[in-house]
C-alpha positions as CSV (number, residue, x, y, z in Angstrom):
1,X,-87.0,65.2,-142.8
2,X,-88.2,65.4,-146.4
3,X,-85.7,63.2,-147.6
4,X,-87.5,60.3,-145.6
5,X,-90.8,61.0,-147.8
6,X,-88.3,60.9,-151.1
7,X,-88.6,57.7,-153.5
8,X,-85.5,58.4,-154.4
9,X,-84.0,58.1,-151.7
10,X,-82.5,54.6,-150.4
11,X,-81.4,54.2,-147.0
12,X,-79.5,51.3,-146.3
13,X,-78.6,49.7,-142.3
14,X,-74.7,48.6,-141.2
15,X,-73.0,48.0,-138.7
16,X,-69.7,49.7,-138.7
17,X,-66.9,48.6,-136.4
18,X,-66.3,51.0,-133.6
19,X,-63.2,51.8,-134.3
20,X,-62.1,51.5,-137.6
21,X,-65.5,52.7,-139.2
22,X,-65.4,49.7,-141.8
23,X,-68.5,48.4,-142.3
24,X,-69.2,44.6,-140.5
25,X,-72.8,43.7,-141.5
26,X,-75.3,44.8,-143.5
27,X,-78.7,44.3,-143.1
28,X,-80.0,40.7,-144.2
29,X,-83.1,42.4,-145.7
30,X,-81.3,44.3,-148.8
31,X,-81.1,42.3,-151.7
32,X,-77.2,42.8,-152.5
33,X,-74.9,41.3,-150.1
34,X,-72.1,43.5,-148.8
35,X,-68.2,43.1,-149.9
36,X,-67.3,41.2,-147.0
37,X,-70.3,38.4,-147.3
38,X,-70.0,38.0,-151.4
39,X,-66.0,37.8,-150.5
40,X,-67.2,35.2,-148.1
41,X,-69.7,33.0,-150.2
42,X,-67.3,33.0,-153.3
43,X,-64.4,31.8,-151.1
44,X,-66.1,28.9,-150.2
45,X,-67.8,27.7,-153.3
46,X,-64.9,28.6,-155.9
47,X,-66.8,28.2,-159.1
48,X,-70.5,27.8,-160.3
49,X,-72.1,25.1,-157.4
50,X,-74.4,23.8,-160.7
51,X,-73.3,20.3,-161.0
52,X,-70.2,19.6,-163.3
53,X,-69.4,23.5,-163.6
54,X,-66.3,25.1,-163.7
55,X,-66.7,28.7,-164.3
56,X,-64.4,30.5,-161.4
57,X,-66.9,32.2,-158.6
58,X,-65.3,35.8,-159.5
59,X,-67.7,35.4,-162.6
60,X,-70.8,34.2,-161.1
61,X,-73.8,35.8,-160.1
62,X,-74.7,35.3,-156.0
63,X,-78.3,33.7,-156.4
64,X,-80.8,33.4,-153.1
65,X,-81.7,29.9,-152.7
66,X,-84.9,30.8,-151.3
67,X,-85.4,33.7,-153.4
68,X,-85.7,37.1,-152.1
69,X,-87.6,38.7,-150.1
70,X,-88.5,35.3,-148.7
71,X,-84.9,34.3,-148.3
72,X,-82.6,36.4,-146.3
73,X,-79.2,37.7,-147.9
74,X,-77.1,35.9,-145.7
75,X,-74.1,33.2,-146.2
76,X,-76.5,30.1,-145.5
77,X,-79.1,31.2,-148.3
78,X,-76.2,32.5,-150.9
79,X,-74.5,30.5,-153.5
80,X,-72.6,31.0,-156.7
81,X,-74.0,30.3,-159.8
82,X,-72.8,31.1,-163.0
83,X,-75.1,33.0,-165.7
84,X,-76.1,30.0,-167.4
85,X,-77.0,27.7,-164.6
86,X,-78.2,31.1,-162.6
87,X,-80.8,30.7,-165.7
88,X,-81.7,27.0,-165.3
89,X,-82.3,27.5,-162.0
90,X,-84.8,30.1,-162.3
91,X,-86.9,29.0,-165.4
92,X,-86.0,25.2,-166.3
93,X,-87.4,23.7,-163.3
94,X,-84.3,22.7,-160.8
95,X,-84.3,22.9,-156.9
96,X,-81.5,23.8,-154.7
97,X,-81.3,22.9,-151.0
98,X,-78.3,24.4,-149.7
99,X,-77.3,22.1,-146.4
100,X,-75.4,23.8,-143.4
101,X,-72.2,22.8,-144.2
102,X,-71.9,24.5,-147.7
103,X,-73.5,21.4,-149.7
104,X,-75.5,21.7,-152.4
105,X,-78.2,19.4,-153.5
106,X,-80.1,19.9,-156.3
107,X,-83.2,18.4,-157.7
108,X,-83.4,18.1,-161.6
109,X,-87.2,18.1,-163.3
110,X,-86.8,14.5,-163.5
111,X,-86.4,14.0,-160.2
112,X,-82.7,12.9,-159.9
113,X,-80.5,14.1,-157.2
114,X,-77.2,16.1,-157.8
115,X,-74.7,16.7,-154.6
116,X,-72.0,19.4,-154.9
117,X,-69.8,20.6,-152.2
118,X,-67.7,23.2,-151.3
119,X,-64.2,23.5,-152.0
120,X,-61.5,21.7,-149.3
121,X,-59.1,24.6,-148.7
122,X,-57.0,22.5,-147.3
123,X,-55.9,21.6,-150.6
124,X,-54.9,24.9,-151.5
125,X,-52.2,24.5,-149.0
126,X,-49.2,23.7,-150.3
């Protein structure tokens, strides 16, 4: 049991379907979300959830709204934020609330209010 005592050793919890093996959580207490739930979050913000952005979700970092370890890595404290804005977030001052149905609201350092919501996939159909 030595390798329990080893720094270097990282252990990390899933939970594997029974009988395919694949993996179907991970523990909310890691900091990097599994495939499944940054598949998940990207689907259903689609680009950068900063106000007015348009960089496409498969190049944005998945940032903790309430930053970890405080915040659990789960889909309801996950969004998509592009490098830049993943920035402004962190160190110019701006809040994020992210509301239960996927809706962003964000609080500049002036105090103004910015709403963002998810993409309607509906409109995808066609």
């Amino acid at each position: 049991m030595q390798f329990l005592t080893d720094p270097d050793i990282v252990l990390r919890v899933t939970r594997a379907d029974a009988l395919t093996g694949a993996t179907v959580a991970r523990d909310p207490h890691a900091y990097r979300p599994g495939a499944a739930l940054a598949a998940r979050v990207r689907d259903r913000d689609r680009t950068c959830r900063f106000p007015g952005c348009g960089v496409p979700a498969r190049r944005c970092d998945l940032d903790h709204v309430t930053p970890f370890p405080h915040g659990p890595t789960t889909e309801d404290n996950l969004v998509c934020l592009c490098r830049a804005h993943h920035g402004f977030k962190h160190h110019a001052r701006w809040r994020l609330q992210l509301l239960p149905d996927g809706t962003c609201v964000w609080a500049a350092p002036t105090g103004r209010a910015h709403t963002t919501t998810p993409t309607d996939v509906r409109t995808d159909a066609a």
